[in-house]
N, C-alpha and C positions, 0 to 999 in steps of 0.2 A: 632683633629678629627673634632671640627668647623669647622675649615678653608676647609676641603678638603668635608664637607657637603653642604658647601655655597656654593663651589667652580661649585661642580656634576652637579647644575640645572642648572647653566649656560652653560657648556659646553654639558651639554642633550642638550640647545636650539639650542645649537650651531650648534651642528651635525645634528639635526631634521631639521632646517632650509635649511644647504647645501643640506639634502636629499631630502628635499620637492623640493629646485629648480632643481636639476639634475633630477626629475621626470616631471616636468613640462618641463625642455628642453628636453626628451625624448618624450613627446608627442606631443610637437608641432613640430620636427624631426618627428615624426608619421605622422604629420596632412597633412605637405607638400606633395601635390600632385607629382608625378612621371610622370605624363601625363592625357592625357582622357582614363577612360579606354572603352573600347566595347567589345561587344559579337556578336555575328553573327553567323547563323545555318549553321554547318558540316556536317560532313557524317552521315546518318540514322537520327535520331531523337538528333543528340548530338549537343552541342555547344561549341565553343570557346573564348575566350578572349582574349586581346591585347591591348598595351595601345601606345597609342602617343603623344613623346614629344619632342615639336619643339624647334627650338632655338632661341635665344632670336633677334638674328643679323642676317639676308640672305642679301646679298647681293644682290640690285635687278638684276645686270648682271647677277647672278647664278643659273643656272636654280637647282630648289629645288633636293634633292637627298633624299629616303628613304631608310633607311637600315631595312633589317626586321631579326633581330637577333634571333639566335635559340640556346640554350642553351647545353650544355651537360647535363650528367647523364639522367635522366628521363626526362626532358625538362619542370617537374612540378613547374612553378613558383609560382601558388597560388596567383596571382595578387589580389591586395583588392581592396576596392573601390575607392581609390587614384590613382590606376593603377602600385603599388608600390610590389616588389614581396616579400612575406615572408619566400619564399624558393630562395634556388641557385641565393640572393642574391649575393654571392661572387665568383660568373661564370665569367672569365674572362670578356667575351662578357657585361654581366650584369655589372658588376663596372664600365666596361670604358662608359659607357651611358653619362657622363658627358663631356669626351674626345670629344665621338662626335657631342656631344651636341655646343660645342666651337670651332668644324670644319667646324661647318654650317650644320648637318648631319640632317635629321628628323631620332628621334631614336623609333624602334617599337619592343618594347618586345612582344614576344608570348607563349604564354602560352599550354598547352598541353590541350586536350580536354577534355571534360567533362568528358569521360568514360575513359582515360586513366587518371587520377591521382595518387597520393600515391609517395611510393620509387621508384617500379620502372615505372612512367609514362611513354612513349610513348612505351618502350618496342622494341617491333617487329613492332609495327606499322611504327617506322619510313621508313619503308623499302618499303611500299605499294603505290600502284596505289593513294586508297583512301586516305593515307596523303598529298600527293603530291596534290591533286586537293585541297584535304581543305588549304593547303597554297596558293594556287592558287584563292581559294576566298578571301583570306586575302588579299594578292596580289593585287586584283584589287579589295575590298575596299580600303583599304590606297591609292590607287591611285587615285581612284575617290574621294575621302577626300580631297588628299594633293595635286594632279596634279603632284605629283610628278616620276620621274625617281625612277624604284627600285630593288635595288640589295640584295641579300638574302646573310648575314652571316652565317655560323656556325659556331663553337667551340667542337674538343673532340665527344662526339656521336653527336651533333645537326650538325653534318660535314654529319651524314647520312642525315639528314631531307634536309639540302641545295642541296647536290648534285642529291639527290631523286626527288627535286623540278626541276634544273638546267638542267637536265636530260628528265623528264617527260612534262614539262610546258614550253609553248610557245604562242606569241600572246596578249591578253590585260591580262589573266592572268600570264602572264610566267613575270620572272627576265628579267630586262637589263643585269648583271653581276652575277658572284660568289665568294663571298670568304669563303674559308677553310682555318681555323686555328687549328693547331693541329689535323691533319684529322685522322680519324679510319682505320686504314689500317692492326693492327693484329688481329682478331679475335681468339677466346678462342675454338677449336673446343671438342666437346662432356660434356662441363659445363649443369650444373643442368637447366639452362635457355637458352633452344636454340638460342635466339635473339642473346646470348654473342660473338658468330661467326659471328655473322653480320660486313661486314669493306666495307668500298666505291666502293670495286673492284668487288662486287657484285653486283651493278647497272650498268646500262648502260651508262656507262662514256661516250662511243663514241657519244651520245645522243646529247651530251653539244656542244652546237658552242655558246656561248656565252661567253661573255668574262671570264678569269679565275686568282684567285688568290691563290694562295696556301702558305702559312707560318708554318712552324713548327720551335722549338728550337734545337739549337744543343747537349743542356745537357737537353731535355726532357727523361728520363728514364722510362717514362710510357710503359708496356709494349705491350698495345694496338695502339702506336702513332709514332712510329720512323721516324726519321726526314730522314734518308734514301731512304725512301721508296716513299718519296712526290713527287718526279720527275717521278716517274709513272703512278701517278693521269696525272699529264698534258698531258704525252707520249698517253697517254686511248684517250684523248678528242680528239675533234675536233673544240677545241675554237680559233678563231681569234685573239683573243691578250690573252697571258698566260705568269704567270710567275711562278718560285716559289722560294721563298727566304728560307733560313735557319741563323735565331737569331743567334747570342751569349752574353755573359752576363748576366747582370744581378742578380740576389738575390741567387741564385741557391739552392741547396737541396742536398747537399754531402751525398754518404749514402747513400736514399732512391732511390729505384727501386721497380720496376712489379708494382702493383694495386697503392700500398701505392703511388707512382710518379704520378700519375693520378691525385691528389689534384689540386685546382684550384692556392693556394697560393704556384707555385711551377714555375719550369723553364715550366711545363706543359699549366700554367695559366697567360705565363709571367710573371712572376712575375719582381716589380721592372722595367718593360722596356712597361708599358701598354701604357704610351705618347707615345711612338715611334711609336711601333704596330700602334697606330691608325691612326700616322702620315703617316706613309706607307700605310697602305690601304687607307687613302685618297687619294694621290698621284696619287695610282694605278687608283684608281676610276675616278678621272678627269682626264683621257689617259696621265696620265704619269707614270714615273718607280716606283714602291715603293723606 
């Protein structure tokens, strides 16, 4: 019983100690800025946020690129004061920040506005006049920030917010390009939450002459996102250069279908093929093929 007395304080220290440091590198992992974050006045009296963050390498031949990424689910990212999101960090779009971060990309998280936070942030709004112009102020600050060329990503619902924008916005606030990933194409009709029937084919696609990208996966099983159905979007537009590609591989998600497929850590969210994805939309972005 000595021996296993003497033994305990040491091994308490022992543990205490890993635990202290695995807390200390979790908060300097906290401390690490994400980018600058900003706010800027929206529609009525509400305001937005957004955070940008450049990369480390541009090429001076390269004329700078901004992506202004928009999330699925609610689009509540909750950015903190690092610019860093404590929501839907693991949004396809949102992980791969670093991918494009190391393609030369300027990457701009956006955050949902002040009056649409919570579960389910943007809601219905993504589908309005007044979103579309508040990305449109976004828009063209980042661009007066960065001088940069800017193309509006979505992902899953934030495929509403881009195409909404793509559609709506032209001029020094409007996108250079679009990319849709995983885009919203089934809609839920007569759910508790009318927004749930909202899908891309409800805006005015014909709108878009700007350039277009469309990506879905072949084993995405989400049943709001079918990879079938993405040739459509394009067929709607009236974009100058359009493509749309359909993934395969990848980690995949055997089994799972309808909502539960919708996960970001899926064939839905890339999963496992997020380097590629980014590599492709780069491609696409500097007029070549994915």
């Amino acid at each position: 019983m000595r021996a296993r007395s003497a033994f305990a304080p040491r091994a308490f220290c022992a543990a205490f100690l890993a635990a202290l440091l695995i807390a200390a590198t979790n908060l300097a992992r906290a401390a690490e800025p994400c980018g600058e974050r900003i706010e800027i006045a929206t529609h009525g009296t509400t305001t937005t946020r957004y955070s940008i963050a450049r990369p480390k390498d541009n090429p001076a031949n390269v004329a700078p690129v901004a992506l202004v990424l928009l999330a699925g689910g609610g689009g509540y990212l909750n950015l903190d004061e690092h610019g860093c999101p404590r929501a839907l960090a693991g949004n396809s779009l949102i992980r791969s920040v670093p991918l494009f971060l190391e393609l030369g990309f300027i990457a701009v998280r956006v955050d949902s506005p002040s009056d649409h936070t919570g579960t389910d942030g943007l809601a219905g709004f993504r589908m309005t006049a007044s979103h579309a112009e508040d990305l449109g102020k976004i828009i063209a600050d980042v661009r007066a920030r960065t001088r940069a060329e800017i193309w509006v990503v979505g992902t899953s619902r934030g495929t509403l917010s881009a195409a909404n924008a793509a559609a709506r916005l032209s001029g020094p606030d409007g996108p250079k390009g679009v990319v849709l990933t995983s885009a919203l194409t089934m809609g839920q009709s007569g759910a508790r939450r009318s927004w749930a029937a909202d899908t891309v084919f409800d805006l005015e696609l014909e709108s878009i002459r700007i350039p277009l990208l469309v990506v879905g996966h072949k084993n995405d099983s989400c049943i709001r996102t079918p990879a079938h159905l993405m040739s459509r979007i394009a067929e709607r537009t009236n974009s100058p250069r359009r493509q749309v590609v359909t993934v395969a591989g990848g980690a995949g998600s055997a089994g799972i279908s309808g909502v539960d497929a919708c996960e970001a850590y899926s064939p839905h969210g890339f999963l496992g093929q997020e380097k590629e994805v980014a590599a492709g939309i780069a491609r696409f972005i500097r007029e070549g093929r994915y």
